[in-house]
C-alpha positions, -999 to +999 in steps of 0.1 A: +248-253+021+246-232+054+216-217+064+231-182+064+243-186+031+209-196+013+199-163+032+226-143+016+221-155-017+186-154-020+180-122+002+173-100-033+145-124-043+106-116-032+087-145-014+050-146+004+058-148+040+041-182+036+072-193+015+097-180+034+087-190+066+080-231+046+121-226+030+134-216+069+118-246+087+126-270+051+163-258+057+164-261+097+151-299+091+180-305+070+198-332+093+228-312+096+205-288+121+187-316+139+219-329+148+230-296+159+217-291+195+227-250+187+200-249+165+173-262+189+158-228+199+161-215+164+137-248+153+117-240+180+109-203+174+104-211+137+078-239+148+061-213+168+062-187+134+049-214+114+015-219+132+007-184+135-018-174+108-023-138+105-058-138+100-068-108+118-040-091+101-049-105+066-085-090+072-072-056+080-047-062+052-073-067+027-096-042+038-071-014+032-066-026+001-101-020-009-101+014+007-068+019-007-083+013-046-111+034-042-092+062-029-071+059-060-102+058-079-115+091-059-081+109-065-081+096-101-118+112-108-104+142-092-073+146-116-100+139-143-120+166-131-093+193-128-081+183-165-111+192-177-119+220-159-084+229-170-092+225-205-123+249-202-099+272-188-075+272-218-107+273-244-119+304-227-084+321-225-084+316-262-116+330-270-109+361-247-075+362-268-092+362-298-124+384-291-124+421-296-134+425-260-120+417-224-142+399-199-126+400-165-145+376-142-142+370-105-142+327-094-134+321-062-146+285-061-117+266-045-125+227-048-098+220-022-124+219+003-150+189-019-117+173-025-105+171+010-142+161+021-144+132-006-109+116+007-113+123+043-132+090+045-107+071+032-078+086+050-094+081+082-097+045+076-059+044+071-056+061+103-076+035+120-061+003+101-025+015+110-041+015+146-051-015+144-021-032+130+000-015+156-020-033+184 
């Protein structure tokens, strides 16, 4: 089977780069390819990909996923928060609804600005990470 066909027909599937870098080299072995002299820089530049290891890249990788999870968990205790506070809100509507008198009340608390403050961190470690990756 031709290289570019295993390609083709596996091109929907989801690999580690580990794999898929081990299936190109198994495939340019094949002796078809080492008896192929067009193949020769193709071998070569896959022997090259094969030793590279990423490990700088795997750190930063992995570090952004941790940052990555507890900004999820920050945004999810946010969400938390405004259901709740949104609850309090309903309860309170219903009790003026059902009082016999108005109370007209004045908030202007915006939480935008705690929000923003408690993801900043995390949002400038993306920044930096995509710097970092980029270089």
């Amino acid at each position: 089977m031709k290289l570019v066909t295993v390609l083709d027909t596996k091109k929907s599937e989801t690999i580690s780069n580990n794999d898929f870098i081990y299936l190109v080299n198994k495939s340019l072995a094949k002796k078809q390819y080492i008896n192929d002299a067009r193949y020769d820089e193709l071998r070569k530049t896959w022997n090259d990909v094969s030793k590279i290891t990423y490990s700088k890249q795997d750190k930063i990788i992995k570090k952004a996923l941790k940052y990555n999870i507890d900004k999820f968990n920050t945004l999810k205790s946010i969400i938390d928060n405004e259901k709740s506070k949104d609850k309090k809100i309903k309860e309170n509507i219903y009790k003026i609804f059902n009082s016999k008198y108005e109370k007209v009340s004045k908030n202007i608390n915006s939480d935008f600005d705690a929000y923003n403050k408690l993801l900043s961190k995390y949002n400038n470690v993306t920044k930096l990470n995509a710097k970092k990756l980029l270089v």
